[in-house]
C-alpha positions in Angstrom: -36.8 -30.8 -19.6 -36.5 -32.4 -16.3 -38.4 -30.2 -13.3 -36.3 -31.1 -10.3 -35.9 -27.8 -7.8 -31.8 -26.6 -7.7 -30.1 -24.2 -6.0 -29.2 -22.2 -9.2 -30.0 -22.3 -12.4 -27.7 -20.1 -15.2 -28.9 -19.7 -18.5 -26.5 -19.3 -21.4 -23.3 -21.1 -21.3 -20.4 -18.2 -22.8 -17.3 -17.6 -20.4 -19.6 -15.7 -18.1 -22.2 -18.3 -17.8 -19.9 -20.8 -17.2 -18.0 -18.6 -14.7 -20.8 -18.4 -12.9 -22.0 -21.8 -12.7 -18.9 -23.1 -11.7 -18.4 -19.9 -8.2 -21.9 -21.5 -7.7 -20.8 -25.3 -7.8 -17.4 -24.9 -5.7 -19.5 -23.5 -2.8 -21.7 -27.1 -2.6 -24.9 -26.3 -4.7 -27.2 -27.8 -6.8 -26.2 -26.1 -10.2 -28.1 -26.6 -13.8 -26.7 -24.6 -16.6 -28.9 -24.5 -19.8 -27.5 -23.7 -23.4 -29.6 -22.6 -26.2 -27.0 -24.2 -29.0 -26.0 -27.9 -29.2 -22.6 -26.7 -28.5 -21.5 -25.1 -25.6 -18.9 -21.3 -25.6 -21.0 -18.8 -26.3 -18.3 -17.0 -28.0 -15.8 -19.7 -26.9 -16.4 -21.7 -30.3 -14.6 -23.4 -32.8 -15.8 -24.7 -35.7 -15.0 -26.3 -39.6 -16.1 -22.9 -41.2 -14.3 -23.3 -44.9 -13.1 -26.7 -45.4 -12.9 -29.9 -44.2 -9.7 -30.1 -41.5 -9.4 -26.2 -41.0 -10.8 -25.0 -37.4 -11.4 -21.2 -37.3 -12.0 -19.9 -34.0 -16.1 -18.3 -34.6 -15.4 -15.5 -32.5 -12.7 -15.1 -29.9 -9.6 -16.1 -30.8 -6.3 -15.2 -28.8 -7.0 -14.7 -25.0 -4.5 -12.5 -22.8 -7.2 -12.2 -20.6 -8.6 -15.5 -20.1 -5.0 -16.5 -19.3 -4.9 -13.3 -16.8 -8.1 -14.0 -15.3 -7.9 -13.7 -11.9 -10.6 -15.9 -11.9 -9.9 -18.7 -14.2 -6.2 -18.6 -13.2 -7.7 -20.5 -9.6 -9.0 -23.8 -11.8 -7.2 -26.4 -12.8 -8.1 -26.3 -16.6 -5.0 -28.1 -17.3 -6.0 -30.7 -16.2 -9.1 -30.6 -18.1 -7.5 -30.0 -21.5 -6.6 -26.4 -21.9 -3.0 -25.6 -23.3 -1.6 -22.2 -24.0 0.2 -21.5 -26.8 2.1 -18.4 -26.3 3.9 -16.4 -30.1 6.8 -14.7 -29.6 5.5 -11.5 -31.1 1.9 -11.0 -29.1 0.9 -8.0 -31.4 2.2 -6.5 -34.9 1.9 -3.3 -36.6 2.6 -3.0 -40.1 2.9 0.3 -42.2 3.3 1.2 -45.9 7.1 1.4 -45.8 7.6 -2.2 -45.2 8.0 -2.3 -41.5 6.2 -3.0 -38.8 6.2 -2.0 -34.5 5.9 -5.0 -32.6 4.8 -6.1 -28.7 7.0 -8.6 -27.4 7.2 -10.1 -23.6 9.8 -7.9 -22.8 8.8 -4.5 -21.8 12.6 -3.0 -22.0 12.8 -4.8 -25.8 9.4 -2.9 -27.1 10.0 0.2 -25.5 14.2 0.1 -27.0 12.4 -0.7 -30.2 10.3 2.3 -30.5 13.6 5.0 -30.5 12.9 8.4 -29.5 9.8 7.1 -27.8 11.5 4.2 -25.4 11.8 6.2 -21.9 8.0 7.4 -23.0 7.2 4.0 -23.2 8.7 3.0 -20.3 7.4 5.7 -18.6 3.7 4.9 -19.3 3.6 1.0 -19.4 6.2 0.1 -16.4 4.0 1.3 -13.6 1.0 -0.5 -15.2 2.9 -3.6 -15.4 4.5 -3.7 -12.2 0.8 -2.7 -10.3 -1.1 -4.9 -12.3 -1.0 -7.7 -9.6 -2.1 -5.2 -7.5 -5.3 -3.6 -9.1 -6.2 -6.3 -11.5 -8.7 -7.7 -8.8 -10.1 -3.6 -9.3 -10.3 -3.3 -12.8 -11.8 -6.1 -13.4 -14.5 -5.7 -11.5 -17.4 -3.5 -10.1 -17.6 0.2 -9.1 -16.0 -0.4 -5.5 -13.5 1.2 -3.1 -9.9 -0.3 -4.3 -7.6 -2.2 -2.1 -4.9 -0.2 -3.7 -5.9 3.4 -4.2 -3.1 4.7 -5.4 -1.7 2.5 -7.8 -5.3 2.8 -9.5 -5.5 6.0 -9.6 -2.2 6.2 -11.3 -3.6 3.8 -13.7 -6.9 5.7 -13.7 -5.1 9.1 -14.9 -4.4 7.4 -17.9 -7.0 5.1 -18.8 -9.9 7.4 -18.4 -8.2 9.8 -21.3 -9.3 9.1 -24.9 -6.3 7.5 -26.8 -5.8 10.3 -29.2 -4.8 12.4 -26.2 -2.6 9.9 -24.5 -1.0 9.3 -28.0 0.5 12.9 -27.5 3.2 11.4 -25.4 5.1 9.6 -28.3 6.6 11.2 -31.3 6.7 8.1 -33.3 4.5 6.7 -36.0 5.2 3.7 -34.6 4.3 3.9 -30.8 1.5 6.0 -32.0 0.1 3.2 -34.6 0.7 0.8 -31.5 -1.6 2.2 -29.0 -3.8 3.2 -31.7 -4.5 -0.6 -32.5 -4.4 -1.5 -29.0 -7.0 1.7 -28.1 -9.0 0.0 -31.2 -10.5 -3.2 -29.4 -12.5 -0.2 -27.4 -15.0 -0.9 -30.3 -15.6 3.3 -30.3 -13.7 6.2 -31.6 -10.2 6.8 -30.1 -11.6 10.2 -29.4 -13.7 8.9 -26.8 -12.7 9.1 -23.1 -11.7 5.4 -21.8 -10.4 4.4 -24.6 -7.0 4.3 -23.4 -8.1 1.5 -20.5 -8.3 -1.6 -22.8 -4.9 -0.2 -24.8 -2.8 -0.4 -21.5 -4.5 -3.6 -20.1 -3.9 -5.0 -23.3 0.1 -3.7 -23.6 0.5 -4.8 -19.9 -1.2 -8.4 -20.6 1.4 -8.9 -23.2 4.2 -7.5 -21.1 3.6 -9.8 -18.1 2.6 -13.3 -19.6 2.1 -12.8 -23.6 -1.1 -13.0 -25.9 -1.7 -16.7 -25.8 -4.0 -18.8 -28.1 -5.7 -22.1 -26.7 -3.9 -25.6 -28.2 -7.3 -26.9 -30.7 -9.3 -23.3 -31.0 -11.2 -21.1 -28.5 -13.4 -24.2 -27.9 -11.2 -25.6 -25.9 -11.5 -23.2 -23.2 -15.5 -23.8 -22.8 -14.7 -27.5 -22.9 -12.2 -27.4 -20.0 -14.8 -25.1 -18.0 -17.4 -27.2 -18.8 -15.4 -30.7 -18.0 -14.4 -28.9 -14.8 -18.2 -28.0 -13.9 -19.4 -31.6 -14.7 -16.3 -32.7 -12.0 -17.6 -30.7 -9.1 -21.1 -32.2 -9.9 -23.0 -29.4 -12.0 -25.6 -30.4 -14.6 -25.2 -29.5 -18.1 -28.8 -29.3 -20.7 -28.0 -28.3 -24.3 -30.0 -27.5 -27.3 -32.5 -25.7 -24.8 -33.2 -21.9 -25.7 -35.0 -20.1 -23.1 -37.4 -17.7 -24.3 -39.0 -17.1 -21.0 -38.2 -18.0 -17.1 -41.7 -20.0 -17.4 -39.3 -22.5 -19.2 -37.1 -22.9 -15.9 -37.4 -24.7 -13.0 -37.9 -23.9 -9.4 -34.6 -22.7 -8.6 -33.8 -19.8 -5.6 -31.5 -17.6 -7.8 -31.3 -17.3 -11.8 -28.3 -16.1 -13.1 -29.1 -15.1 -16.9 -25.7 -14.7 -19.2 -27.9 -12.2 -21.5 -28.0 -8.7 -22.5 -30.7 -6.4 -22.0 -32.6 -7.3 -25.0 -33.0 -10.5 -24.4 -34.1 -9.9 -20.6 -36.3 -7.8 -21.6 -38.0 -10.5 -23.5 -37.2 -13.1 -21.0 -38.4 -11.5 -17.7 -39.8 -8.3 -18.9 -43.3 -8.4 -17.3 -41.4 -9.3 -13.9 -39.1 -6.5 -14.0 -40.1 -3.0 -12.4 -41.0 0.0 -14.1 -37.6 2.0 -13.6 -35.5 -0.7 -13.8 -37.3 -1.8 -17.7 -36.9 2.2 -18.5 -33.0 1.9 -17.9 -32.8 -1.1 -19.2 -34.6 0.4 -23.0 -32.1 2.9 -22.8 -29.0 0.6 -22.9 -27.2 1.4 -26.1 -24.7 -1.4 -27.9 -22.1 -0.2 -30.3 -20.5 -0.8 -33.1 -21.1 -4.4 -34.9 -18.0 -6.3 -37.0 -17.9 -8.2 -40.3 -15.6 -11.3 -39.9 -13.7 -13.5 -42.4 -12.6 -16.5 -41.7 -10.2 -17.9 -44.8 -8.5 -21.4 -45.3 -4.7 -21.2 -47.2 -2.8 -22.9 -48.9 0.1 -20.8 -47.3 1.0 -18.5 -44.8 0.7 -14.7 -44.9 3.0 -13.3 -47.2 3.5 -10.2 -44.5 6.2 -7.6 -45.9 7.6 -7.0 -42.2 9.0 -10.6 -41.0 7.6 -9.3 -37.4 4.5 -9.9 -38.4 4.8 -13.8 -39.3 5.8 -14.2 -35.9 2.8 -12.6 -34.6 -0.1 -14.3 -33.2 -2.4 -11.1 -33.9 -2.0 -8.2 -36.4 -3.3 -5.1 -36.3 -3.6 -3.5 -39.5 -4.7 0.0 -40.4 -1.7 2.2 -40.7 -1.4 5.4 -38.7 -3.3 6.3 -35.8 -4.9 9.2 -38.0 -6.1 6.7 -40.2 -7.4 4.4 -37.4 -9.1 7.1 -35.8 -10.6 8.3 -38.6 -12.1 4.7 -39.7 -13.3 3.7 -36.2 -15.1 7.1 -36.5 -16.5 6.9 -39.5 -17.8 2.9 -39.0 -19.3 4.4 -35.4 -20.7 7.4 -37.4 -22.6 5.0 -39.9 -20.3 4.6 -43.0 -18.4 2.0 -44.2 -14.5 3.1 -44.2 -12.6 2.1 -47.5 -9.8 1.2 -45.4 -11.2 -0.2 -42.0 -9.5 -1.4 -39.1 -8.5 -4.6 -39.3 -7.7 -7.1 -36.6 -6.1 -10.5 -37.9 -5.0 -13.6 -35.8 -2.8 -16.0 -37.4 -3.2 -19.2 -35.0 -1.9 -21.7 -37.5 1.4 -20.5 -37.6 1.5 -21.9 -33.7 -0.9 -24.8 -33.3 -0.5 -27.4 -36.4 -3.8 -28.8 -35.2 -5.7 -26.2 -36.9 -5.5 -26.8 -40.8 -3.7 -29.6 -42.8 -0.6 -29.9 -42.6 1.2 -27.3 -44.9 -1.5 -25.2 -44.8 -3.1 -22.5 -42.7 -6.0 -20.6 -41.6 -6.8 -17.0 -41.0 -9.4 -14.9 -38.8 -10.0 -11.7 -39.1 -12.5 -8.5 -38.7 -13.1 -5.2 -39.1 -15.7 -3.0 -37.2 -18.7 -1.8 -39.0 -22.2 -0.1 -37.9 -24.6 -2.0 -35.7 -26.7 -3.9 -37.7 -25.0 -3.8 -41.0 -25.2 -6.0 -43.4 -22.7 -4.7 -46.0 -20.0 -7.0 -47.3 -16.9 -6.1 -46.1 -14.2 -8.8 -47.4 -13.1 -6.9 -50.2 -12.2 -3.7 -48.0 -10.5 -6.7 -45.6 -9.1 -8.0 -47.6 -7.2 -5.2 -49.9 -6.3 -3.9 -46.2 -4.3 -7.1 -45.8 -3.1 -7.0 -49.4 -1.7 -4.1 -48.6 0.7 -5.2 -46.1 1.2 -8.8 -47.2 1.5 -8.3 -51.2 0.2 -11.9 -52.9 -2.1 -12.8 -49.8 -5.1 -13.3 -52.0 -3.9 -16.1 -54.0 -3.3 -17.7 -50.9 -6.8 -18.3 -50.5 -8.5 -22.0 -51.0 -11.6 -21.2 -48.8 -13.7 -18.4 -47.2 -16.3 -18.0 -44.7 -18.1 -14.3 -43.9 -20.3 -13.2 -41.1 -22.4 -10.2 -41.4 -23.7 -8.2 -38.2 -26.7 -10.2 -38.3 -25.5 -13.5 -38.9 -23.3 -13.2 -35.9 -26.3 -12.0 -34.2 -28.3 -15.3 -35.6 -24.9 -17.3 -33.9 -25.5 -15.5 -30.5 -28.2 -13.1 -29.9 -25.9 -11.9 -27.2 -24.3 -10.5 -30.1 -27.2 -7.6 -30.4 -26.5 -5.9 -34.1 -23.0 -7.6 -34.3 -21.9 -5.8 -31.2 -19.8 -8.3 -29.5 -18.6 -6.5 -26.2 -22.4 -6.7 -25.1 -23.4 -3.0 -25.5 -20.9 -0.1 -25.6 -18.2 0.6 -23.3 -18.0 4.2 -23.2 -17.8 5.9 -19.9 -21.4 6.6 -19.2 -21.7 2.6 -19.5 -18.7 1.6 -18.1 -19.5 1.6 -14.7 -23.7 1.5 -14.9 -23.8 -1.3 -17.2 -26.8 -2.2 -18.0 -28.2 -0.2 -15.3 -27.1 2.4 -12.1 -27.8 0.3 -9.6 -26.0 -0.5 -6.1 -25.4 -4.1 -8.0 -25.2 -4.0 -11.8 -26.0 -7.7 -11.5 -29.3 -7.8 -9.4 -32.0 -7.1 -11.5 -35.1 -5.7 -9.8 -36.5 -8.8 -9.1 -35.5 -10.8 -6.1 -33.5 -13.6 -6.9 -32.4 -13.3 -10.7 -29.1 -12.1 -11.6 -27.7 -10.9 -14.7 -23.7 -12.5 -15.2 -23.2 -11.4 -19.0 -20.9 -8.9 -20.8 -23.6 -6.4 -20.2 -22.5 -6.0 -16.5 -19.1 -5.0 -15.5 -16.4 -5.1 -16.3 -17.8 -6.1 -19.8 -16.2 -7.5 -22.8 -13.4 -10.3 -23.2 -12.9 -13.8 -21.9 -12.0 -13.2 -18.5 -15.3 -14.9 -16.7 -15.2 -11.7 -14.3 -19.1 -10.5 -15.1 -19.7 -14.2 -14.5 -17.9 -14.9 -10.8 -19.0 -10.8 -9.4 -22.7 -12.0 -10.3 -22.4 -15.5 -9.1 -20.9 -14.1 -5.5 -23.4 -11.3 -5.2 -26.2 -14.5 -5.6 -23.8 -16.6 -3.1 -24.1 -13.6 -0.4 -27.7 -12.3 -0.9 -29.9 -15.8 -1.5 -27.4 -18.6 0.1 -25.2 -15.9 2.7 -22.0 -18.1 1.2 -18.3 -16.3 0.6 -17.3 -16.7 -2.6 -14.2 -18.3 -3.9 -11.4 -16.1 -3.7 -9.3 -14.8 -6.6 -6.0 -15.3 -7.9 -3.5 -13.3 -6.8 -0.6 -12.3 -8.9 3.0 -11.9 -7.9 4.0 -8.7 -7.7 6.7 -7.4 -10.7 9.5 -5.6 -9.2 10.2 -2.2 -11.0 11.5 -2.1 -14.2 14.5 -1.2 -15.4 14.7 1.6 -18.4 17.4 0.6 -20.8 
């Protein structure tokens, strides 16, 4: 490697990391981001994982908030590459019966599709949908006063409650399953408090601009990034894995896109003595087991909502979600687990031959499992789509540890970066007056293990990079995106 002295140097090139470098390029500095991999994304990779023309998205694979980002929503990835491809059902939910609740744009056409529970619906979702220009900038973000108290509060009083509680405010099976599925990407039991926040910015996401896929794979979003980088002048070094900061060169800040584990091995004998003690106690959560499959036909779902779903969520009742997120955080392996299935294929041809599809899919599972769970998937999808496994031509799996092996960010298969219960949602990875200083001057941590944590949004990425813009350079950052506001909805 090359030893020139730069402004900044960021270390691991995921959404954050890229995030990052680029806040640090706009503002006219001398950026070099290193990635351990030949390829760049972190988790924004796409890959030939069964057969030879079928691209399955490694990890993330639909992205409602990458295109909410208030962040990414100020560059012009466009022009870089990056389409959106939008489904016109953004979530299903089958059960047993045959049928299935669905998510659409349209808040009024959910909520009128859920019966007895549509003014509930309304009730619940409207105010977070017509606020969310106003408190995005807040959620996604640190521990800070908000520039719209009250509408976050409001939003607060909800989020903080564990889904099973705020479930008590439908009657239906079917708005009940919905949140439950939604609640689910939590990564913890639904009995845990918080798990309502991802569930309602997740409903809201889909209510304002859909659950959109990226035209190619997820790739294509680190390309763009990356191509837009390289435009303002950063430097780019691949197939370099830093073990420790002696690899780097002089640089005045270090921005590390890395959880605690690996800082610990990284930087540990720099690090203070309180600040190591917090950081051992970080504690990641629940790993998954993926599937990726390559078909010779598309999912023969029973509901026809679900073939016009990008995403499927598939485990039933809320009961029975509940009960398997519960038991896989607990240390079993549920019989029927949770299962969350993206269909891309069905809206960007470019992924599998023609005539034929691909399929992505994953349940949660213990941290640092290693069972094989693709018979459990795949019966759970049998289930609802009767026939699906003679659709199969190809198969890849990933245990905990081979995603781990793929990105060590992925600690024990835990993609969200550690777990993001409420004791961690705030003080991740440590209780500091900045979650992204670390205790020694000048390096930075910008990964999913900082606020506001999991998803590709870039948001850990462009708080760290403008807490090193003020402290070492005394720059403002770029500002963020902001949103038209939704007038109020109507109930129907």
């Amino acid at each position: 490697m090359r030893n020139p002295e730069y402004d900044a140097v960021v270390v691991g090139s995921g959404p954050n990391g890229l995030a990052a470098a680029i806040v640090l390029q706009q503002a006219g500095l001398s950026v070099l981001l290193l990635e351990g991999k030949d390829q760049l994304g972190g988790g924004l990779r796409t890959a030939e994982l069964t057969l030879p023309g079928f691209h399955h998205d490694i990890c993330s694979a639909i992205h409602p908030l990458a295109a909410a980002s208030p962040y990414f929503q100020t560059l012009p990835l466009a022009q870089y590459g990056l389409e959106y491809i939008t489904p016109p059902v953004a979530a299903a939910h089958p059960f047993d019966d045959g049928t299935a609740a669905m998510v659409v744009n349209s808040l009024a056409d959910t909520a009128h599709s859920l019966g007895v529970d549509e003014q509930a619906y309304q009730q619940l979702l409207a105010p977070v949908v017509a606020s969310w220009p106003r408190i995005a900038n807040d959620v996604l973000a640190p521990l800070r006063f908000p520039k719209h108290p009250l509408d976050l509060a409001r939003f607060g009083f909800s989020a903080l409650q564990p889904a099973t509680l705020l479930a008590n405010r439908f009657q239906t099976r079917e708005a009940r399953g919905l949140l439950a599925g939604m609640a689910a990407h939590a990564i913890q039991p639904l009995q845990n408090l918080t798990t309502s926040a991802i569930g309602l910015v997740l409903l809201a996401a889909a209510h304002r601009k859909g659950w959109p896929l990226p035209k190619g794979g997820s790739q294509s979003i680190a390309n763009a990034l990356a191509a837009y980088f390289r435009a303002l002048g950063g430097q780019i070094e691949t197939g370099t894995f830093v073990r420790s900061l002696a690899q780097l060169p002089d640089a005045k800040a270090v921005l590390l896109d890395v959880t605690p584990a690996q800082l610990l091995q990284m930087a540990g004998h720099k690090l203070s003595g309180i600040y190591e003690w917090q950081l051992r106690r970080y504690r990641y959560g629940m790993g998954v087991f993926k599937v990726d499959w390559a078909l010779d036909a598309p999912i023969p779902f029973t509901a026809e909502g679900c073939r016009e779903a990008g995403t499927v969520h598939l485990g039933g009742t809320l009961e029975e979600i509940a009960a398997s997120e519960k038991a896989a955080a607990g240390g079993a392996h549920p019989d029927k687990p949770f299962v969350l299935l993206a269909q891309q294929s069905l809206f960007d041809a470019t992924r599998a031959p023609a005539g034929q599809h691909t399929a992505w899919a994953y349940c949660h599972v213990p941290n640092g499992s290693t069972q094989d769970m693709t018979t459990a998937i795949e019966l759970q999808i049998e289930r609802f789509a009767p026939g699906f496994r003679e659709r199969i031509i190809g198969r890849h799996t990933f245990n905990t540890a081979q995603m781990e092996a793929h990105n060590p960010n992925y600690v024990g298969g835990d993609i969200n970066g550690g777990l993001l219960d409420l004791t961690q949602l705030f003080t991740r990875p440590a209780l500091r007056a900045s979650p992204y200083r670390t205790s020694q001057t000048g390096l930075y941590l910008c990964s999913s293990a900082t606020p506001p944590g999991g998803g590709v949004h870039g948001m850990c990425g462009y708080h760290a990079a403008s807490r090193a813009l003020r402290d070492i350079f005394h720059l403002a950052p770029p500002p963020l995106y902001q949103e038209s506001a939704a007038p109020a909805l109507p109930h129907r």
